[in-house]
TORNUVEX-391989 format. One line per field, with one value per residue: residue in one letter; x, y, z of N, C-alpha, C, CB in turn. Coordinates in nm, 2 decimals. Glycine has a CB too. Example, Ala and Ser with C-alpha at 12.3 -4.5 7.8 and 13.67 -1.06 7.14 Angstrom:
// TORNUVEX-391989
aa <- [A,S];
n_px <- [1.32,1.28];
n_py <- [-0.57,-0.22];
n_pz <- [0.78,0.71];
ca_px <- [1.23,1.37];
ca_py <- [-0.45,-0.11];
ca_pz <- [0.78,0.71];
c_px <- [1.32,1.29];
c_py <- [-0.33,0.00];
c_pz <- [0.78,0.79];
cb_px <- [1.13,1.41];
cb_py <- [-0.45,-0.06];
cb_pz <- [0.90,0.57];
This chain:
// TORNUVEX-391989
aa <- [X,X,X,X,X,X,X,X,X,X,X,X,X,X,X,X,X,X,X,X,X,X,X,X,X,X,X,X,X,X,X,X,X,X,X,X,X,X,X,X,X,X,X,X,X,X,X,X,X,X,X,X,X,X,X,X,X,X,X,X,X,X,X,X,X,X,X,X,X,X,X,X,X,X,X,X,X,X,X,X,X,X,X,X,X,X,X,X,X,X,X,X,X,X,X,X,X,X,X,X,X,X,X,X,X,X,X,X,X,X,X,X,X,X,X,X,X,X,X,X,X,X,X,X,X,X,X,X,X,X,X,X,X,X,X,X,X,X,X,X,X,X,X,X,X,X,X,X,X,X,X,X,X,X,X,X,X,X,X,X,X];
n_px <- [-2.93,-2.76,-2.54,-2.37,-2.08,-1.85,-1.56,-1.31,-1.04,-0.73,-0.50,-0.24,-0.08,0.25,0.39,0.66,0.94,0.93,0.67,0.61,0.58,0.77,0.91,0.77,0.93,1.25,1.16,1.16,1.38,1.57,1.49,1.62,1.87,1.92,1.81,2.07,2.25,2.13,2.19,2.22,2.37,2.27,2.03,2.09,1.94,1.82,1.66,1.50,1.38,1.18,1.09,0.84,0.78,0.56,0.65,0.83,1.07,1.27,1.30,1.50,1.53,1.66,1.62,1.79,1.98,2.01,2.25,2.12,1.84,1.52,1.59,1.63,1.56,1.28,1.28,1.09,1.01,1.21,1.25,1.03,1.04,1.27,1.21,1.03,1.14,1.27,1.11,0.87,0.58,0.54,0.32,0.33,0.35,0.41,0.54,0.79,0.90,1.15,1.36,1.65,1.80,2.13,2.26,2.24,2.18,1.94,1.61,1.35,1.00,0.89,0.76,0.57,0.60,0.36,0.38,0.50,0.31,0.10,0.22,0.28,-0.02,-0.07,0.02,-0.09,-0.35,-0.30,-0.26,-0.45,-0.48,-0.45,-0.18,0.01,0.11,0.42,0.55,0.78,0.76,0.71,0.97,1.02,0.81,0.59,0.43,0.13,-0.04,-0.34,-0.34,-0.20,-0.42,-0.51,-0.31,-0.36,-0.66,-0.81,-0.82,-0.60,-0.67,-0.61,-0.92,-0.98,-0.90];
n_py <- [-0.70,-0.44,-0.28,0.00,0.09,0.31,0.42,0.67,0.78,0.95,1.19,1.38,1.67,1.83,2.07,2.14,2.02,2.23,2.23,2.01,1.83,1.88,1.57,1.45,1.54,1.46,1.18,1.16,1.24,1.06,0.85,0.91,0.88,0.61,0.55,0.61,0.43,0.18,-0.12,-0.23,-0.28,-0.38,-0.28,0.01,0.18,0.33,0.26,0.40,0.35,0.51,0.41,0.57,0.50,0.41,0.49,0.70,0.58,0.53,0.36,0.24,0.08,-0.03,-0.08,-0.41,-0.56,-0.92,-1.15,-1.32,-1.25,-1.27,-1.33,-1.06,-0.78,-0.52,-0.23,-0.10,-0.36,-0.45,-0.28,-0.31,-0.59,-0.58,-0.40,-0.52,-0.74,-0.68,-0.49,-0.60,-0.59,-0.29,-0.01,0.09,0.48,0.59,0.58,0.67,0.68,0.70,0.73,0.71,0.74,0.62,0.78,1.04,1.30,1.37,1.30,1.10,1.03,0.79,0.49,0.26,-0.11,-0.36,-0.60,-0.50,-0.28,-0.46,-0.61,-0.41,-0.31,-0.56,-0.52,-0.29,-0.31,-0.53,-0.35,-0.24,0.02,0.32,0.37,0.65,0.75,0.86,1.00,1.05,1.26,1.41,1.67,1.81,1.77,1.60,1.35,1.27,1.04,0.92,0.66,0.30,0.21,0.36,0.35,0.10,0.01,-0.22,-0.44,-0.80,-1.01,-1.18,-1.20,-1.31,-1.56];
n_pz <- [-1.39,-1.38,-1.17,-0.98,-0.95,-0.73,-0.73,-0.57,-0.63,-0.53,-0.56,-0.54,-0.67,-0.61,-0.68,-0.61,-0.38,-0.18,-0.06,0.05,0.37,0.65,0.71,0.46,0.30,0.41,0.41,0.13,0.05,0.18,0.02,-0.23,-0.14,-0.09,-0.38,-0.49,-0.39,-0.51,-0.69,-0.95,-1.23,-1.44,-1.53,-1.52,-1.37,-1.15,-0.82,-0.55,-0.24,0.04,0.38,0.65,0.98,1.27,1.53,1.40,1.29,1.01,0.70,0.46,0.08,-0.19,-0.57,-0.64,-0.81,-1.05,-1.21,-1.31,-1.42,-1.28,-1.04,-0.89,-0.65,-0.67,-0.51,-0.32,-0.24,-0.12,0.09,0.20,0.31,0.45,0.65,0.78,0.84,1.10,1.21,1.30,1.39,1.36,1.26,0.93,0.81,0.61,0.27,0.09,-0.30,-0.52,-0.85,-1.07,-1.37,-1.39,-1.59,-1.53,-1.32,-1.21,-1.09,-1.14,-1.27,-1.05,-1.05,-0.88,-0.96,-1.04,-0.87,-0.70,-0.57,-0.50,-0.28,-0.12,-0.09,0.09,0.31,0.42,0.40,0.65,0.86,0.90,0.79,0.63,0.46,0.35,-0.01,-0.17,-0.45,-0.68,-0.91,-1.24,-1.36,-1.12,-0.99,-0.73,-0.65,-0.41,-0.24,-0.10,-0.01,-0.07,-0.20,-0.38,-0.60,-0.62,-0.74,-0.72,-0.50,-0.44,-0.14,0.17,0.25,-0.02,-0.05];
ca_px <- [-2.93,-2.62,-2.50,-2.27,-1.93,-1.79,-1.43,-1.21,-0.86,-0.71,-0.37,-0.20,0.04,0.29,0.46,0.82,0.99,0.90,0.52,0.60,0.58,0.94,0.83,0.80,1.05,1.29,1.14,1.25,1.57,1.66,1.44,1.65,1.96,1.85,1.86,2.20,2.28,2.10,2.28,2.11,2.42,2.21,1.92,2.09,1.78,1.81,1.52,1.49,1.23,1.18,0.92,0.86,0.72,0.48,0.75,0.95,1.17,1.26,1.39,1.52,1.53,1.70,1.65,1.90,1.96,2.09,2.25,1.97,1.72,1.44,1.62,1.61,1.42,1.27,1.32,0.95,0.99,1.35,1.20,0.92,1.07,1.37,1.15,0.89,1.18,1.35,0.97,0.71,0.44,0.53,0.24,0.39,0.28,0.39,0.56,0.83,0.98,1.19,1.43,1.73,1.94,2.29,2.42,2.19,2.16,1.81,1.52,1.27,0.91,0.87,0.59,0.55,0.54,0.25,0.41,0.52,0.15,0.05,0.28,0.22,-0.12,-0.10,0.11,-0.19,-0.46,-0.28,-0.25,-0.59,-0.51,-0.44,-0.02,0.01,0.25,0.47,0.60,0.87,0.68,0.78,1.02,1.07,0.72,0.55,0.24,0.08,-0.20,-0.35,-0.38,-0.22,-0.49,-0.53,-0.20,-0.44,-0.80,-0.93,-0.65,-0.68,-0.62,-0.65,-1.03,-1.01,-0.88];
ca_py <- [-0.56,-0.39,-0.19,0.11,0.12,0.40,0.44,0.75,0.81,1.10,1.23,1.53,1.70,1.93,2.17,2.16,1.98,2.35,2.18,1.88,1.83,1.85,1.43,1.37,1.60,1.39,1.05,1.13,1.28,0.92,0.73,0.92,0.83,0.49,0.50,0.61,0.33,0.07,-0.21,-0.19,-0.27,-0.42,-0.17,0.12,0.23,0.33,0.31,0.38,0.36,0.45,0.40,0.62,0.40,0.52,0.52,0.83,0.53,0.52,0.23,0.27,0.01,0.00,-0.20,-0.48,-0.67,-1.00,-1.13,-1.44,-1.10,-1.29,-1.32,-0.88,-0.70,-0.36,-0.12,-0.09,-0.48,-0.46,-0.17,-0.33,-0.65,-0.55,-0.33,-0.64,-0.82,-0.57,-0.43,-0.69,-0.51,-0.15,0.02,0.22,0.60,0.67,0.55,0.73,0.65,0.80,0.69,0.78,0.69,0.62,0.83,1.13,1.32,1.45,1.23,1.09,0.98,0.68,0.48,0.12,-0.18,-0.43,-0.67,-0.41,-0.27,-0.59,-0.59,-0.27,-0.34,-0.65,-0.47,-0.22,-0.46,-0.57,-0.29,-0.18,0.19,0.37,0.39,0.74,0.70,0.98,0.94,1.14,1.30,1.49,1.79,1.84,1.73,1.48,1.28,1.25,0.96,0.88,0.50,0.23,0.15,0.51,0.30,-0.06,0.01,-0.34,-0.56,-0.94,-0.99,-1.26,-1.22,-1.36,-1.70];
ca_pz <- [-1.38,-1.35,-1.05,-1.01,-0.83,-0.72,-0.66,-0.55,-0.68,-0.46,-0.59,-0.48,-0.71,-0.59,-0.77,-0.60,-0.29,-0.09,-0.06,0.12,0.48,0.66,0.70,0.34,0.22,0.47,0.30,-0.04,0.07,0.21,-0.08,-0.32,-0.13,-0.14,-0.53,-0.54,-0.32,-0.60,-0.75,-1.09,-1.29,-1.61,-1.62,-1.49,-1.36,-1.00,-0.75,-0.39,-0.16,0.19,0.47,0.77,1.06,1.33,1.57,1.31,1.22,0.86,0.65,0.29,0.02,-0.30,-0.63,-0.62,-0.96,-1.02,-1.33,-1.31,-1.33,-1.20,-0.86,-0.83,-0.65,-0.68,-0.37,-0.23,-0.17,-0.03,0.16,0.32,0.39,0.57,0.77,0.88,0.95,1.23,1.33,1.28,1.47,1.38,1.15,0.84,0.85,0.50,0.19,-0.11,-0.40,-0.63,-0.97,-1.20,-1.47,-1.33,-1.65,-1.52,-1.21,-1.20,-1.00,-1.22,-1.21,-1.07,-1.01,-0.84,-1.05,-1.04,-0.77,-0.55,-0.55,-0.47,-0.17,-0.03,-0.05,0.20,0.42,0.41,0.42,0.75,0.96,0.89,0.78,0.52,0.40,0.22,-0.10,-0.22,-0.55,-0.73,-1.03,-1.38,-1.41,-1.01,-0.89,-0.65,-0.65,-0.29,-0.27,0.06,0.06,-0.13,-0.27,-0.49,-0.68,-0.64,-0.62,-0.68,-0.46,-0.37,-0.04,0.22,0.27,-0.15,-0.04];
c_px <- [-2.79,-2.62,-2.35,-2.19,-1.84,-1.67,-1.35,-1.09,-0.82,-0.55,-0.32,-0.09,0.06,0.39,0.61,0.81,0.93,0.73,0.50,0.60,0.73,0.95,0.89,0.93,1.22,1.31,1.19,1.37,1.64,1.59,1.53,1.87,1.99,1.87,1.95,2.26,2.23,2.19,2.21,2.26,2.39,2.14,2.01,2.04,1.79,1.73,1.54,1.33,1.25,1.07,0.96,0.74,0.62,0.53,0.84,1.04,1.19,1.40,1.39,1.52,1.61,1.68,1.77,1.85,2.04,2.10,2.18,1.83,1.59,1.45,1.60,1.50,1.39,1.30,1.26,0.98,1.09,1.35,1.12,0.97,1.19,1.28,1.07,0.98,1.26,1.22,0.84,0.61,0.44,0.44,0.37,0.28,0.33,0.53,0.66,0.94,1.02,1.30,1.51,1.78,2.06,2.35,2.35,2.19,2.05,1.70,1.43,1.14,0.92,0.76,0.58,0.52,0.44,0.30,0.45,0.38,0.09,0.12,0.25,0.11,-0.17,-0.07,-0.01,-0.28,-0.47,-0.25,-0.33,-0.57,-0.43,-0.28,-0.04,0.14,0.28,0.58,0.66,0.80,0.79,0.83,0.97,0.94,0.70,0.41,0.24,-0.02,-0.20,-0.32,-0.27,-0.29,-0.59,-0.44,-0.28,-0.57,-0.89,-0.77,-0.69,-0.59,-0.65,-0.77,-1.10,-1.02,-1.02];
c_py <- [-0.51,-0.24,-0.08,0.12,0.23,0.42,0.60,0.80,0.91,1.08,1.40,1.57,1.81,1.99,2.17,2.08,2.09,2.29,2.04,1.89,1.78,1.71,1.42,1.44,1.49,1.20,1.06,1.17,1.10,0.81,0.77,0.88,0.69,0.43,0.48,0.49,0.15,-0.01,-0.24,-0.15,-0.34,-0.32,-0.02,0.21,0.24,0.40,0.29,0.44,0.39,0.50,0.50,0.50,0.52,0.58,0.67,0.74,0.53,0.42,0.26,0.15,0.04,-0.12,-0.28,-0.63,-0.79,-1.02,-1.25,-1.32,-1.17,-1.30,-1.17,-0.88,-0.59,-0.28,-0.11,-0.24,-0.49,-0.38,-0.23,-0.50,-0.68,-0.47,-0.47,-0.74,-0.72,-0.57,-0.49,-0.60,-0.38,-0.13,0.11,0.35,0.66,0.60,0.62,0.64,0.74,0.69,0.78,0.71,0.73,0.71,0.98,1.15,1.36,1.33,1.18,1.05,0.85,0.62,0.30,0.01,-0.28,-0.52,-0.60,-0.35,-0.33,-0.59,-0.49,-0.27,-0.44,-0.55,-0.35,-0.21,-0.50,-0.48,-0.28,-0.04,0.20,0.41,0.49,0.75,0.83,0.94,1.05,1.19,1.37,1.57,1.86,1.84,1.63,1.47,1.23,1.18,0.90,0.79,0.40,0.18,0.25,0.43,0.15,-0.04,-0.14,-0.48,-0.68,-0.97,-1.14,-1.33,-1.32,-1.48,-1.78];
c_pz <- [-1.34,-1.28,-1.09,-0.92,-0.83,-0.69,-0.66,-0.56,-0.60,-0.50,-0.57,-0.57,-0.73,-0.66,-0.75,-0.45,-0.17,-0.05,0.00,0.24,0.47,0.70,0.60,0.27,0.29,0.39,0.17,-0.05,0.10,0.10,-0.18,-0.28,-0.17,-0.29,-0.59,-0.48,-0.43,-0.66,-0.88,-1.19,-1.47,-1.64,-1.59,-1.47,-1.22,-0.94,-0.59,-0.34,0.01,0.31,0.57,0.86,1.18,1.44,1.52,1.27,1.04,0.83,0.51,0.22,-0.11,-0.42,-0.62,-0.77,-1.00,-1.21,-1.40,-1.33,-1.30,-1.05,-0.84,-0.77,-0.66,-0.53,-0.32,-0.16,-0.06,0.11,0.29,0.38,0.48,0.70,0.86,0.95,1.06,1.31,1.28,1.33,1.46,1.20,1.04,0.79,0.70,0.40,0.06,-0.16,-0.49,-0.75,-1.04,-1.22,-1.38,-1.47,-1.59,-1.36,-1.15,-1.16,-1.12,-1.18,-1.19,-0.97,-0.97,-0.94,-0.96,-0.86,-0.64,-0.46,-0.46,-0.31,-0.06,0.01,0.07,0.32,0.49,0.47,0.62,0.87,0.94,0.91,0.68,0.50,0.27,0.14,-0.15,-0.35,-0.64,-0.90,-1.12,-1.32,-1.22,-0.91,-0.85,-0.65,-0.51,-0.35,-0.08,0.11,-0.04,-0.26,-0.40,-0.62,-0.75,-0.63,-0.60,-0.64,-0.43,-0.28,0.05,0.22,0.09,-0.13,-0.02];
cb_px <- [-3.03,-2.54,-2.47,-2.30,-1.82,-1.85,-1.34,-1.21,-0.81,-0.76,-0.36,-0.14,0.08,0.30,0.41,0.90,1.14,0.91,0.47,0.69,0.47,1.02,0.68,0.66,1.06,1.21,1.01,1.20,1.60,1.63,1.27,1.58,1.98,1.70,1.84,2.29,2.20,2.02,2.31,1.96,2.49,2.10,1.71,2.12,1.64,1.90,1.38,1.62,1.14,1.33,0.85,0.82,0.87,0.36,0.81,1.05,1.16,1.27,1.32,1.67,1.43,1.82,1.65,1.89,1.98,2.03,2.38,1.94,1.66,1.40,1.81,1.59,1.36,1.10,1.35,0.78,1.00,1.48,1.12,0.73,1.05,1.50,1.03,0.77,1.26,1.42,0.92,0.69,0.42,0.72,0.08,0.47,0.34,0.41,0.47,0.92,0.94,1.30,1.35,1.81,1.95,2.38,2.49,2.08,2.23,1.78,1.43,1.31,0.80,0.99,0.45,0.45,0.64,0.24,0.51,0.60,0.09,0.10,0.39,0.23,-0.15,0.00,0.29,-0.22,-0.35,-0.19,-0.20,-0.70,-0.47,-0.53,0.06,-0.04,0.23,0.53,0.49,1.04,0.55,0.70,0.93,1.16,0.62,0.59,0.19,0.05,-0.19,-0.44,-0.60,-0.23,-0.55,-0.43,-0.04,-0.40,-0.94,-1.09,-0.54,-0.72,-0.67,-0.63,-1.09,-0.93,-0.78];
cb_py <- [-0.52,-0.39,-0.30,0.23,0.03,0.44,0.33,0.75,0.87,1.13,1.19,1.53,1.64,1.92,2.32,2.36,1.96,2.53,2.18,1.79,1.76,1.93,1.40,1.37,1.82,1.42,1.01,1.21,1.42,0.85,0.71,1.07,0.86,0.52,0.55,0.73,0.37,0.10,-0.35,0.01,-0.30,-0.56,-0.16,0.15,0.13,0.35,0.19,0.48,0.20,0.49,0.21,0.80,0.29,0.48,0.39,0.97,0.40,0.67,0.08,0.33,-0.02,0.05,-0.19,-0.54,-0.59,-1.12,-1.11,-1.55,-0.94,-1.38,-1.38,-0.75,-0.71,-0.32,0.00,-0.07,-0.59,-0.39,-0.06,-0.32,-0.69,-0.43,-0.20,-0.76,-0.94,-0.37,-0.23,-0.84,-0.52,-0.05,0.14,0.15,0.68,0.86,0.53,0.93,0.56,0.95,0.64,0.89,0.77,0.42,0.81,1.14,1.37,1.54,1.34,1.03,1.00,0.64,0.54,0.11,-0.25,-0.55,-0.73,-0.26,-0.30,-0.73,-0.56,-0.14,-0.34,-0.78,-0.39,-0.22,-0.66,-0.65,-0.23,-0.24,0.31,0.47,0.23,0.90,0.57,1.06,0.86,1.06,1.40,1.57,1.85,1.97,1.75,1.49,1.13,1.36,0.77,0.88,0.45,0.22,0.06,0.71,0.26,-0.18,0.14,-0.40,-0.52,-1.07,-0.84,-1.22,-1.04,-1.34,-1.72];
cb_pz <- [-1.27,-1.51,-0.91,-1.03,-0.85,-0.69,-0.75,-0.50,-0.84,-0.25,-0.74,-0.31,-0.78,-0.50,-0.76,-0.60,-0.32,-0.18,-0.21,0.10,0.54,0.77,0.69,0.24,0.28,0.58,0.27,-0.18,0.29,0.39,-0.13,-0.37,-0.04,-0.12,-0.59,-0.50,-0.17,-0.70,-0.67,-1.04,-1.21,-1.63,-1.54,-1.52,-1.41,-0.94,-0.81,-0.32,-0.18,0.25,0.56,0.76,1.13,1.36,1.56,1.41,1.27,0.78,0.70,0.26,0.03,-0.27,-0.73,-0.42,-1.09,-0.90,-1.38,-1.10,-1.46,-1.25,-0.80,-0.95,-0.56,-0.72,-0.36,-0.34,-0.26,-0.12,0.07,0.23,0.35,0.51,0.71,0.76,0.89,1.18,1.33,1.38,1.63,1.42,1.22,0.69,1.01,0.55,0.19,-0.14,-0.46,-0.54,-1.06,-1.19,-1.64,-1.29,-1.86,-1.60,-1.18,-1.35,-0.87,-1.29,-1.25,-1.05,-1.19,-0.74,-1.14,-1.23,-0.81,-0.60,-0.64,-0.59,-0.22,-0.09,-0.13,0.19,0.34,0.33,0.31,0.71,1.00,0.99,0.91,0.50,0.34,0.25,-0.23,-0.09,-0.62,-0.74,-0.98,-1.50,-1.59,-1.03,-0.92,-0.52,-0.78,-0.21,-0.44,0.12,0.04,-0.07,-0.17,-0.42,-0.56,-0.53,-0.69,-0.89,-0.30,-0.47,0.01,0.28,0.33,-0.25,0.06];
């Protein structure tokens, strides 16, 4: 017999930077610094990321590309594990990312790949609460999602093993 699963997506999207909390507007100010700051001399694709903590700390990340490109990483990772290592025990209270082309100056969407996901979602998983993600959207908007797991909804996590 087959059963029904219900899952929730919640996405928030806002029309201009004026619609952010002075918080997130703050986070993508430093995730987009962050980008400019990327080493992303093959793709020329620059991504920054950066956390706010529950403390108000914030930690930035930036892709970092190697010319082995399996050694890179993206910026959410670089993000979150610089932070765990400084503040092991501090929750994270919120999540952005943003992207541009190094020949352009204008923000782009950008949206977590698969592994990062995966990532964020432990990190998630492990404080037991919800990490809301703010994500640099089209033509000068943002996508608000509450959790993580709006980006992942079916994650595999410890409790899989």
């Amino acid at each position: 017999m087959a059963s029904e699963l219900n899952i929730h997506i919640c996405i928030d999207v806002l029309d201009s930077a004026e619609e952010l909390t002075p918080q997130e507007r703050e986070a993508m100010e430093l995730a987009q610094q962050a980008a400019n700051d990327a080493y992303a001399p093959y793709s020329n694709f620059l991504v920054g990321a950066a956390l706010v903590l529950e403390d108000g700390t914030m930690f930035k990340g930036s892709n970092q590309e190697n010319a082995a490109y399996p050694s890179g990483l993206c910026a959410e990772r670089t993000a979150l594990f610089a932070m765990s290592a400084h503040h092991p025990n501090t929750k994270i209270k919120m999540i952005a990312v943003t992207a541009r082309r190094r020949s352009e100056q204008h923000f782009l969407p950008a949206m977590p790949c698969g592994a990062c996901r995966q990532v964020m979602a432990e990190y998630e998983h492990n404080q037991g609460e919800p990490i809301p993600v703010l994500l640099q959207g089209p033509e000068g908007k943002f996508y608000r999602l509450r959790s993580v797991s709006d980006l992942l909804p079916f994650q595999f996590n410890k409790e899989h093993l």
